[in-house]
Every structure is written in structure tokens, then in C-alpha cells.
Legacy VTK file of the C-alpha trace (Angstrom):
# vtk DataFile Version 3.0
C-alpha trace
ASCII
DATASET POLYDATA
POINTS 150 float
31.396 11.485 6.397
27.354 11.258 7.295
26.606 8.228 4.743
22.542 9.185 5.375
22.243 13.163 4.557
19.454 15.440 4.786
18.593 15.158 0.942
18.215 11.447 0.711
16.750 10.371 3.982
12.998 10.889 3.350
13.235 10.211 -0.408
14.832 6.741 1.076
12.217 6.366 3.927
9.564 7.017 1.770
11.183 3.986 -0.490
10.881 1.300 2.186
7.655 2.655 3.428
6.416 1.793 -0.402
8.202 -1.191 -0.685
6.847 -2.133 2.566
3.311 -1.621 2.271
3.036 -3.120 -1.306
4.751 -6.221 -0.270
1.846 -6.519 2.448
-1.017 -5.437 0.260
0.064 -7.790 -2.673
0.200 -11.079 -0.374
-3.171 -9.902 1.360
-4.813 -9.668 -1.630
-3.210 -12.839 -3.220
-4.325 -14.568 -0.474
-7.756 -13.482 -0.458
-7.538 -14.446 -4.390
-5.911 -17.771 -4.526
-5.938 -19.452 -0.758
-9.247 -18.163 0.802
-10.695 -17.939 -2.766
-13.007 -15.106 -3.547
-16.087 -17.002 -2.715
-14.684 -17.511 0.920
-13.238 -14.324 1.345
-16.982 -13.198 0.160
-18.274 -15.499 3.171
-15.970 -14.485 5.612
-17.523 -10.881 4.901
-20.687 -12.196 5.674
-19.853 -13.667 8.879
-18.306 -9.822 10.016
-21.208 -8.360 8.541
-20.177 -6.526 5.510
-22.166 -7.369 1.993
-20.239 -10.480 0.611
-19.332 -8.598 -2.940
-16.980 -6.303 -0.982
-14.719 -8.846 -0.888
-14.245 -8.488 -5.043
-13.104 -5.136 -4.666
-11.052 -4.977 -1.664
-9.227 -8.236 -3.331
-8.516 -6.337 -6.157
-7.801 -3.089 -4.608
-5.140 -4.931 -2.520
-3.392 -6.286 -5.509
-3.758 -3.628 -7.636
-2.919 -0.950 -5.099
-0.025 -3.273 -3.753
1.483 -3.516 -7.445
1.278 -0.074 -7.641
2.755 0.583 -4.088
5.877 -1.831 -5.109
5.778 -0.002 -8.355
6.372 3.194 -7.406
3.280 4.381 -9.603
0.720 6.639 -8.718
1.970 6.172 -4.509
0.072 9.009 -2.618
-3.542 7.901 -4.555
-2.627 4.230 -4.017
-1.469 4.838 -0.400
-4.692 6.885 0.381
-6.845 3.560 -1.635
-5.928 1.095 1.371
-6.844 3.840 4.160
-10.866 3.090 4.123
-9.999 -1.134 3.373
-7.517 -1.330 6.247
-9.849 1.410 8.524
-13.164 -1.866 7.953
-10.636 -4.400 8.920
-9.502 -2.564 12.097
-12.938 -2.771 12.511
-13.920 -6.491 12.048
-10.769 -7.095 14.758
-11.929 -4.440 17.217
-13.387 -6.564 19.599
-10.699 -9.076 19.694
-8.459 -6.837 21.541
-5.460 -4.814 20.465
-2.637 -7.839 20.057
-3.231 -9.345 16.386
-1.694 -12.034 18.354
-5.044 -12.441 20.350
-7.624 -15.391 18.884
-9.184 -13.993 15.824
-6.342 -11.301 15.436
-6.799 -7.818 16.715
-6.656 -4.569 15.694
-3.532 -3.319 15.850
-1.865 -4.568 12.318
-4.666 -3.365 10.500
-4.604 0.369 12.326
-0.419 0.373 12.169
-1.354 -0.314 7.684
-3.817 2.424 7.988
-1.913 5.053 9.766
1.253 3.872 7.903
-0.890 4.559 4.109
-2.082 7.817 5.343
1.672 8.756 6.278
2.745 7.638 2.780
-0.208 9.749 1.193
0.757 12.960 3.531
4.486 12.332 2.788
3.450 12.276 -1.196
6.464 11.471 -2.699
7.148 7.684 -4.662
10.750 8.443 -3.293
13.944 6.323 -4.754
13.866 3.771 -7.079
10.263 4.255 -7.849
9.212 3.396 -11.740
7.511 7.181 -11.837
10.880 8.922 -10.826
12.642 6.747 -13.394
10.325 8.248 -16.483
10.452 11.450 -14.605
14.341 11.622 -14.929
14.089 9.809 -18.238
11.078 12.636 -19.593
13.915 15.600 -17.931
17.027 13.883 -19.782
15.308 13.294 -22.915
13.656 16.965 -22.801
17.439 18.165 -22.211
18.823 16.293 -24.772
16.531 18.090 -27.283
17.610 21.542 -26.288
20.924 20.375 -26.593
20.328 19.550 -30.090
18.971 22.531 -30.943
LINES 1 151
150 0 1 2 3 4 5 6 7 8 9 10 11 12 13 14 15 16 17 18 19 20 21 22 23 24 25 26 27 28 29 30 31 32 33 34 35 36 37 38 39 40 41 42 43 44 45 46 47 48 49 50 51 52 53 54 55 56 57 58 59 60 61 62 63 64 65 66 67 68 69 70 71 72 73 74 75 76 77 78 79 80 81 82 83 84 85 86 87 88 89 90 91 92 93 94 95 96 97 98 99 100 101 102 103 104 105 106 107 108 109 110 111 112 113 114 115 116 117 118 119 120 121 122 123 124 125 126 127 128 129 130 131 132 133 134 135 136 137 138 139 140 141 142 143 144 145 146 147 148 149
């Protein structure tokens, strides 16, 4: 018996892909929050030459987008969110070389989260286990339990 079949591997990729990604963005964003603290995630912005108050958004967007990513909520519009925040970090770690192991950390973690949110956009399903499939089959069974009724 084939224990992964062709109906529930992507549904189950697309799960760890989510998981994944908003494990990632939660902890970047919660360290931007409470270990860097805003004001010196705001100056490291400086020092790579974006506008300090970027750094309250992208915080944010990283939690937010991260809660929703774990969540299973709104996936494909949360996915496509982190494309443009992990495209300017590729960016600010171009010049250190492609290794993130390199001093200052290089590009390649950021690109891998980029490429990896645009796949989960493109793919644009929450897949299993997500909190919108659960109301989705919840909506359907309640919807069918009223024609039933009827």
C-alpha cells in the first residue's frame, strides 16, 4: 500500500511549507520585537540604508504574517506579504557573499524564504490542518446538515 498518494501529497507539502515558514517569520519578527527591540532594529535599518520606520512594519508584518502562515489563514496573501521583506533583506546581505554562514550573513537564507513564499503563494492552497480548511469543512457540514433537515 503507497502510505503518501497522489491526493494528499501537495495538500501535505503545502502543510509543512506553512508550518515552516510561519515558524521562521514569527521568531524573526519576535526577535526584532523583544531582543533587538524596535528602536535597534530601526537603527540597524539605518546602518543598511533603509528609512529607520521600516523596521515597524516589517516587525509586524513578520509576526502577523507568521501567525497567519502557522494559522493556516489567509496563506497565499500572507505568503506573497514576506516576498518584498525577505527580497530587501537578500539585499542588505548581498555583498556578504552567498553562505549566511559568511561574517554578516549572506544572502542565501533570505532568497531560499523568498522563493520558498512565492512557491507557497503560486501553490495557493492553506493545505491540511490549516484553521481555514477546518471552517471550510465545518461551513460544508453545517450547510449539509441543513438540507438534511429540510
Amino acid at each position: 500500500m503507497n502510505l503518501i498518494t497522489k491526493n494528499t501529497r501537495p495538500s501535505s507539502g503545502t502543510t509543512a511549507l506553512r508550518a515552516g515558514l510561519g515558524i521562521v517569520f514569527l521568531f524573526h519578527g519576535w526577535m526584532k520585537l523583544f531582543v533587538f527591540t524596535l528602536p535597534g532594529t530601526m537603527g540597524f535599518f539605518e546602518s543598511v540604508g533603509f528609512p529607520g520606520f521600516m523596521a515597524i512594519p516589517v516587525t509586524f508584518a513578520e509576526l502577523i504574517g507568521g501567525a497567519l502562515l502557522l494559522a493556516g489563514i489567509g496563506t497565499r496573501w500572507a505568503a506573497l506579504g514576506m516576498v518584498p521583506i525577505m527580497l530587501g533583506a537578500t539585499q542588505v546581505h548581498w555583498a556578504n557573499g552567498f553562505g549566511f554562514n559568511n561574517t554578516g550573513g549572506g544572502w542565501e537564507f533570505p532568497a531560499f524564504l523568498a522563493v520558498a513564499s512565492l512557491a507557497l503563494f503560486l501553490y495557493g492552497d492553506d493545505g491540511r490542518f490549516s484553521l481555514a480548511s477546518l471552517l471550510r469543512g465545518h461551513r460544508r457540514q453545517s450547510a449539509g446538515d441543513l438540507r438534511s433537515a429540510a
